[in-house]
N, C-alpha and C positions, 0 to 999 in steps of 0.2 A: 590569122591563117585563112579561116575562111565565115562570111556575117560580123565582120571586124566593128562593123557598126550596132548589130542589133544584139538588142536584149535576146539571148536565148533561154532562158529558163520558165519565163510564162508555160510557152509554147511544148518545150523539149523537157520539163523537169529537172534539166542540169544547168549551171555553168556555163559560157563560153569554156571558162579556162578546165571544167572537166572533161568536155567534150574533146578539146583539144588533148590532155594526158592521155584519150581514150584511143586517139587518132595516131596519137606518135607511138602509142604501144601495140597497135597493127598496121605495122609497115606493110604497104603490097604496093609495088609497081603493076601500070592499068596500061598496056600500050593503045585501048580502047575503051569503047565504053561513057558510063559514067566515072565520073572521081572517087576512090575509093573515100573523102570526105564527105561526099554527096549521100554516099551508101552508110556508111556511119550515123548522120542527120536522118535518114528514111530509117533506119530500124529503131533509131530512139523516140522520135515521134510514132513509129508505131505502137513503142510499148506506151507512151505516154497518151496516147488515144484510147488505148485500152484493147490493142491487138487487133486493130480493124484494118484487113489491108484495103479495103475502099476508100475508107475516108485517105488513109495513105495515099494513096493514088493517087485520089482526085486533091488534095492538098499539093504534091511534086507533080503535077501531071505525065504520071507516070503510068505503063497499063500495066492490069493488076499482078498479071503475071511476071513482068518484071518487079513490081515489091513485094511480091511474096517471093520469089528466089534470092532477093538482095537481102531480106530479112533473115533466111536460113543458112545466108552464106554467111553473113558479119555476124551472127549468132554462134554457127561453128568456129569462127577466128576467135573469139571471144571464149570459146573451150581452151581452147591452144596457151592459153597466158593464165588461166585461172586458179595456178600455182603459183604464178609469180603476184599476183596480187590478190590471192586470200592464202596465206599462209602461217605457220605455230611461230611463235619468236626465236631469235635467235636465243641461244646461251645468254651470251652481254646482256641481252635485253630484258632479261628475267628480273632482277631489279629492280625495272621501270615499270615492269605491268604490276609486280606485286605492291609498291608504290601507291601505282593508282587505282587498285581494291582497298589498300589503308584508308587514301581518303572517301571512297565511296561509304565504306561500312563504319568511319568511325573511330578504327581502332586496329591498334596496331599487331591486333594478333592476325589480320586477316593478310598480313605480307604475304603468307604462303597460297595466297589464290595466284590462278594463273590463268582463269578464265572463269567465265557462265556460258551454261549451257541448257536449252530448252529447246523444245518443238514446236514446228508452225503452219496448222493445215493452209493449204492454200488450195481455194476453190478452183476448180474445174469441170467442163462438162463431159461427165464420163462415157465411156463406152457404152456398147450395148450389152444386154445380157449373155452370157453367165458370169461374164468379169465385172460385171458395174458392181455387182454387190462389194467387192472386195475394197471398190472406192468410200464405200458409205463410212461416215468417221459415228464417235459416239454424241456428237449432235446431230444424228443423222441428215447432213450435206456430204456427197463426195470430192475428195479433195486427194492431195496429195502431201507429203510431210515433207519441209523442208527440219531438218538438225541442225542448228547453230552453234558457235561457242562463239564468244566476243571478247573482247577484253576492254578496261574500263573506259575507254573512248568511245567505247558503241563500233569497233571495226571488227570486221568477222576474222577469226582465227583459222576458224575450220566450216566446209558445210558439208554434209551430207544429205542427198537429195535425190526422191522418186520412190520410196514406200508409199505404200497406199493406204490411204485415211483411216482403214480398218485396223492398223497396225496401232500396238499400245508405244510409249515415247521408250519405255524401257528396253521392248525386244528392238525398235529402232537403232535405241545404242549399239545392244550386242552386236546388231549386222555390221556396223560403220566397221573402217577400216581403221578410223584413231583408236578403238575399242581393241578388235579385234587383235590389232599389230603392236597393242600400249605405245603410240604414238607420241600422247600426250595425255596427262601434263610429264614433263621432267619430275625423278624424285626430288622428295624433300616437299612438293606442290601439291594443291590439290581445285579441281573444279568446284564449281557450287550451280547444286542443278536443285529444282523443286521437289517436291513428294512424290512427282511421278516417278523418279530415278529411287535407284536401292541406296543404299547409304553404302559407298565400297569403300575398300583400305588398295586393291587390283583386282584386275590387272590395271586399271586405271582407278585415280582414287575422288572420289565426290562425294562431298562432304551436302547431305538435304537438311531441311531442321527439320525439330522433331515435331511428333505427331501430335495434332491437338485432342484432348487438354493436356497442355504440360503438366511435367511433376514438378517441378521447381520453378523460382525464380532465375536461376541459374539458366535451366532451358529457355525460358522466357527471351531474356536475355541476350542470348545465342542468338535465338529466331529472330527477332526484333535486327540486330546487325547483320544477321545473313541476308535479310528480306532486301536489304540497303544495298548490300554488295552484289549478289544476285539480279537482282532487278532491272540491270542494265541490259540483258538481253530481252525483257520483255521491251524493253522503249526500242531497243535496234528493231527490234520488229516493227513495232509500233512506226518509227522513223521512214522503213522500209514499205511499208504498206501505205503512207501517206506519200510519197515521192511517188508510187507508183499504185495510185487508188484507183484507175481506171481498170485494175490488171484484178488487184488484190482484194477489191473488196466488192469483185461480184467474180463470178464464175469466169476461169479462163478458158475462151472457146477456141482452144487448142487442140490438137491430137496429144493425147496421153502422154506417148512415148516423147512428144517434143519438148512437154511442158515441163520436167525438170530441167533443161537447158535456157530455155527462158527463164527460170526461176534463177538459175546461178549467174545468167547475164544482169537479172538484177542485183544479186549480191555483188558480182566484182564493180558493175560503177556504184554501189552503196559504198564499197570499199574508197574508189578511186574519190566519191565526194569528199571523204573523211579526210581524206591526204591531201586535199585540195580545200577544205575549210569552206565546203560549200552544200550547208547543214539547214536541213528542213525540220521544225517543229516539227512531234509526233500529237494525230490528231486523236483524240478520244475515237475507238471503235467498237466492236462485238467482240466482246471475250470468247475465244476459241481456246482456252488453256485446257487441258484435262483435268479432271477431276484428281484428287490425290486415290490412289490405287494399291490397293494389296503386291508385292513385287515378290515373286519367289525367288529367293537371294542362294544359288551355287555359290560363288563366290567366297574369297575373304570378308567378313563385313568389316564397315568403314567405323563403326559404333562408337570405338576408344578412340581412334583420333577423334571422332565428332565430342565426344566425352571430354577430352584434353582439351578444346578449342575452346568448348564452353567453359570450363574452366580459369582457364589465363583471363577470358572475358571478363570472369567475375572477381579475378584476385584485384588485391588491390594494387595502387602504384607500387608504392613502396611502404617499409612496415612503418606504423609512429613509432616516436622516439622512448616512449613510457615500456615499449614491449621489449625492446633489448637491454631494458637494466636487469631482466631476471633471465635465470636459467631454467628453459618447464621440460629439460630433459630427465 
């Protein structure tokens, strides 16, 4: 379509062939101008410079005013689809994701996951005072929370994105709209999120492990296969943040209100790589996780399924043959 010859991914962080899904999935007729592929290429190497519309410029020789409005334009097109390429699974599909938490965790109690779920400050340079406080997180940098759920491919499910760093991951949830509206998981399912989440049964159900020190081996257990199954949203970050480390792993010198849009332009080509098999090793970086937190739990709690789950864990396969020649009724 268009650089048929050159390597793009040094340079752009993607693909040719992502670049191109990216391109066919915003159609715009230009009866002037640049090519809307040209504008596609400028906003990805900006985010891949690390948001610099200068070097932009002077890389397309372009003036700067022209790549910062091609930036905010293919930015908001890239709102426009961000349903059709981060979305919950089908029904049918249900299946296949609980499938691939089997193999992640291990064990086949964990079919009835349907995703993970965690938070992920993402630096920023905040406003000015009286609202900068509200950016400061509890490693005091300001940032912004991006809310993930993934499923076992590392492909985002759901995001929720643009609380501010002071926000704890829990009351994050209640705000989302998957929360709010019990969007997801489907019954019968349930999410698996860390200690910062409450252990719920609904409006939506998420299954955390328990709290150290365990009581049992049985707990043990549990934690040990959740950490496994769980754990893939920490690497999608992980994944996410190295694809786009110019962005993610210093401060985005962005205006506030823009930068959760840029943050979800990252999530949908995170997405569009994954469907295109065009997968970056996640680099070791600074743990930003929260700490595990006291949660005030309204709610149903999720305790007895968590209870049940650990359990099946521990039973055994099946009984030996020495135990059914008696009767211990």
């Amino acid at each position: 379509m268009f650089f048929s010859g050159a390597d793009l991914k040094p340079a752009f962080r993607l693909s040719r062939g992502s670049i191109n899904m990216l391109v066919q999935m915003l159609p715009r007729q230009k009866a002037h101008g640049w090519s809307h592929e040209m504008e596609v290429l400028v906003m990805v190497y900006w985010l891949a410079c690390g948001a610099s519309y200068r070097v932009t410029a002077d890389i397309f020789a372009m003036p700067l005013a022209t790549v910062c409005r091609t930036v905010h334009n293919v930015v908001e097109e890239m709102m426009t689809i961000l349903h059709r390429v981060i979305h919950f699974p089908k029904p049918e599909e249900m299946e296949e994701v609980g499938a691939g938490f089997v193999r992640l965790a291990g064990h086949e109690a964990f079919r009835c996951a349907a995703g993970a779920i965690d938070g992920c400050h993402i630096k920023i340079l905040p406003p000015a005072e009286p609202q900068k406080k509200c950016y400061i997180n509890r490693k005091l940098f300001p940032s912004v929370l991006l809310q993930g759920i993934c499923d076992a491919k590392g492909a985002f499910l759901d995001v929720y994105i643009g609380n501010t760093g002071s926000v704890h991951d829990a009351l994050v949830l209640r705000r989302s709209p998957m929360y709010k509206q019990a969007l997801y998981p489907p019954a019968g399912y349930i999410l698996l999120g860390d200690g910062g989440y409450p252990c719920l049964q609904r409006p939506v159900a998420i299954m955390t492990p328990y709290r150290q020190p365990v009581a049992s081996q049985v707990e043990a257990r549990y934690n040990r296969h959740h950490a496994k199954a769980r754990n893939v949203i920490e690497r999608t970050f992980g994944i996410l943040k190295t694809r786009w480390r110019s962005i993610f792993l210093r401060a985005l010198e962005i205006r506030p209100l823009f930068a959760p849009k840029v943050i979800g332009a990252c999530c949908i080509l995170h997405n569009l790589c994954v469907a295109a098999g065009d997968i970056l090793e996640e680099e070791e970086g600074p743990d930003d996780s929260e700490d595990v937190a006291e949660v005030i739990q309204r709610e149903l709690s999720g305790n007895g399924v968590r209870g049940r789950l650990a359990a099946q864990l521990s039973a055994p396969g099946e009984l030996p043959a020495c135990l059914g020649e008696h009767d211990y009724i």
